[in-house]
matplotlib code that plots the C-alpha trace (Angstrom):
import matplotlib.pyplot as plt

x = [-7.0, -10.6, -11.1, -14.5, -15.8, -17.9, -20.7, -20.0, -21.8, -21.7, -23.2, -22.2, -20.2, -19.1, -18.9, -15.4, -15.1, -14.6, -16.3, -14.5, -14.8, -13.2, -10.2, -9.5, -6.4, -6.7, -9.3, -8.8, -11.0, -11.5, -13.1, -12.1, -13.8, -13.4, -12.9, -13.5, -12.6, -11.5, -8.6, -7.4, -9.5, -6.9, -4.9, -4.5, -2.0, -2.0, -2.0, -3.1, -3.8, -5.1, -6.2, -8.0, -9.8, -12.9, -12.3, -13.7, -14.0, -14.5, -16.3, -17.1, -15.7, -15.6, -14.1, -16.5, -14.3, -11.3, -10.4, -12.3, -12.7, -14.9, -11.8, -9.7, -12.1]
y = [-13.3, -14.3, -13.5, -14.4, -11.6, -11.9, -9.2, -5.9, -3.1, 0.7, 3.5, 5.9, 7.1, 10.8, 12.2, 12.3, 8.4, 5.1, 1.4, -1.1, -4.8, -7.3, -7.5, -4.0, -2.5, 0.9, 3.4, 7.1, 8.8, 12.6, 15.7, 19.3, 21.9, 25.9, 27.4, 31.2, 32.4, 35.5, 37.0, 35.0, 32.1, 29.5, 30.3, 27.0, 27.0, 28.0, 31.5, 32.9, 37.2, 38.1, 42.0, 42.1, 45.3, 45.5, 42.0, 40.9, 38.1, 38.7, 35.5, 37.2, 34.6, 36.0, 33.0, 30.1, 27.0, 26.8, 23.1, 21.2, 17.1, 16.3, 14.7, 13.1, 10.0]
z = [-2.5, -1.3, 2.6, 4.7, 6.3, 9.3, 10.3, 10.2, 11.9, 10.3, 12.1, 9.1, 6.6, 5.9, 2.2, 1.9, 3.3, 1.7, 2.9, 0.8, 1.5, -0.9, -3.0, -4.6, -6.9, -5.4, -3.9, -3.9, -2.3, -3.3, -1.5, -1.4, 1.0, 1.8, 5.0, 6.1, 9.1, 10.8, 12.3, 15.3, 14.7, 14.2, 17.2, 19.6, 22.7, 26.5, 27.6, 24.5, 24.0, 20.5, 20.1, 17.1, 16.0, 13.4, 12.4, 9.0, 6.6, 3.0, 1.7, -1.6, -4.4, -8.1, -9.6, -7.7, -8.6, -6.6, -6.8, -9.2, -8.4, -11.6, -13.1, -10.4, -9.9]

ax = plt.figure().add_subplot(projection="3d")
ax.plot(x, y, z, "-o")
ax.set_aspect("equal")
plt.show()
Protein backbone atom coordinates (compact mmCIF):
# COMPACT_ATOMS: atom_id res chain seq x y z
CA UNK A 1 0.00 0.00 0.00
CA UNK A 2 1.33 3.49 -1.11
CA UNK A 3 2.26 5.72 2.11
CA UNK A 4 3.57 9.62 1.91
CA UNK A 5 6.58 10.01 3.54
CA UNK A 6 7.54 13.38 4.93
CA UNK A 7 11.38 14.46 5.38
CA UNK A 8 13.64 12.32 6.73
CA UNK A 9 16.95 13.12 8.27
CA UNK A 10 19.96 10.33 8.39
CA UNK A 11 23.12 11.00 10.05
CA UNK A 12 24.43 7.48 8.90
CA UNK A 13 24.21 4.08 8.26
CA UNK A 14 26.55 1.27 9.53
CA UNK A 15 27.52 -1.72 7.09
CA UNK A 16 25.51 -4.25 8.52
CA UNK A 17 22.28 -1.73 8.45
CA UNK A 18 19.28 -1.45 6.21
CA UNK A 19 17.33 2.15 5.13
CA UNK A 20 14.24 1.01 3.39
CA UNK A 21 11.51 3.37 2.54
CA UNK A 22 8.50 2.11 0.44
CA UNK A 23 6.56 -1.00 0.05
CA UNK A 24 9.00 -4.08 0.33
CA UNK A 25 8.33 -8.19 0.44
CA UNK A 26 11.23 -8.70 2.68
CA UNK A 27 14.74 -7.34 3.58
CA UNK A 28 17.46 -9.48 5.14
CA UNK A 29 20.13 -7.89 5.96
CA UNK A 30 23.50 -9.95 6.23
CA UNK A 31 26.90 -9.38 8.03
CA UNK A 32 29.18 -11.71 9.85
CA UNK A 33 32.28 -10.44 11.92
CA UNK A 34 35.32 -12.19 14.10
CA UNK A 35 36.20 -11.29 17.42
CA UNK A 36 39.67 -12.14 19.41
CA UNK A 37 40.03 -11.53 22.67
CA UNK A 38 41.86 -12.77 25.70
CA UNK A 39 41.37 -14.44 28.77
CA UNK A 40 39.02 -12.54 31.02
CA UNK A 41 37.94 -10.14 28.61
CA UNK A 42 34.32 -10.86 28.51
CA UNK A 43 33.75 -10.88 32.14
CA UNK A 44 30.91 -8.10 33.11
CA UNK A 45 29.37 -7.93 36.80
CA UNK A 46 30.19 -6.22 40.23
CA UNK A 47 33.03 -7.20 42.37
CA UNK A 48 34.78 -9.01 39.79
CA UNK A 49 38.64 -10.90 40.63
CA UNK A 50 40.18 -12.49 37.50
CA UNK A 51 43.90 -13.90 37.92
CA UNK A 52 45.06 -14.56 34.72
CA UNK A 53 48.76 -15.51 34.10
CA UNK A 54 50.72 -15.10 30.62
CA UNK A 55 47.59 -14.42 28.86
CA UNK A 56 47.53 -15.00 25.06
CA UNK A 57 45.47 -14.86 21.98
CA UNK A 58 46.26 -16.88 19.08
CA UNK A 59 44.79 -14.97 16.05
CA UNK A 60 46.60 -17.18 13.55
CA UNK A 61 43.68 -18.45 11.09
CA UNK A 62 44.79 -21.36 8.57
CA UNK A 63 41.42 -21.77 7.06
CA UNK A 64 40.53 -17.73 6.39
CA UNK A 65 36.79 -18.14 5.67
CA UNK A 66 34.85 -18.89 8.59
CA UNK A 67 31.36 -17.78 7.61
CA UNK A 68 30.89 -17.02 4.10
CA UNK A 69 27.86 -14.34 3.12
CA UNK A 70 28.56 -14.36 -0.78
CA UNK A 71 25.35 -16.55 -1.10
CA UNK A 72 22.83 -15.53 1.47
CA UNK A 73 21.76 -12.19 -0.35
Amino acid sequence: MPAIVGVINMNSVGSGSVFHIGDVYSISPVSSAKTFAGAGSFNTGDGLRVWNQQSSTNTNDQDVNDQTITGNL
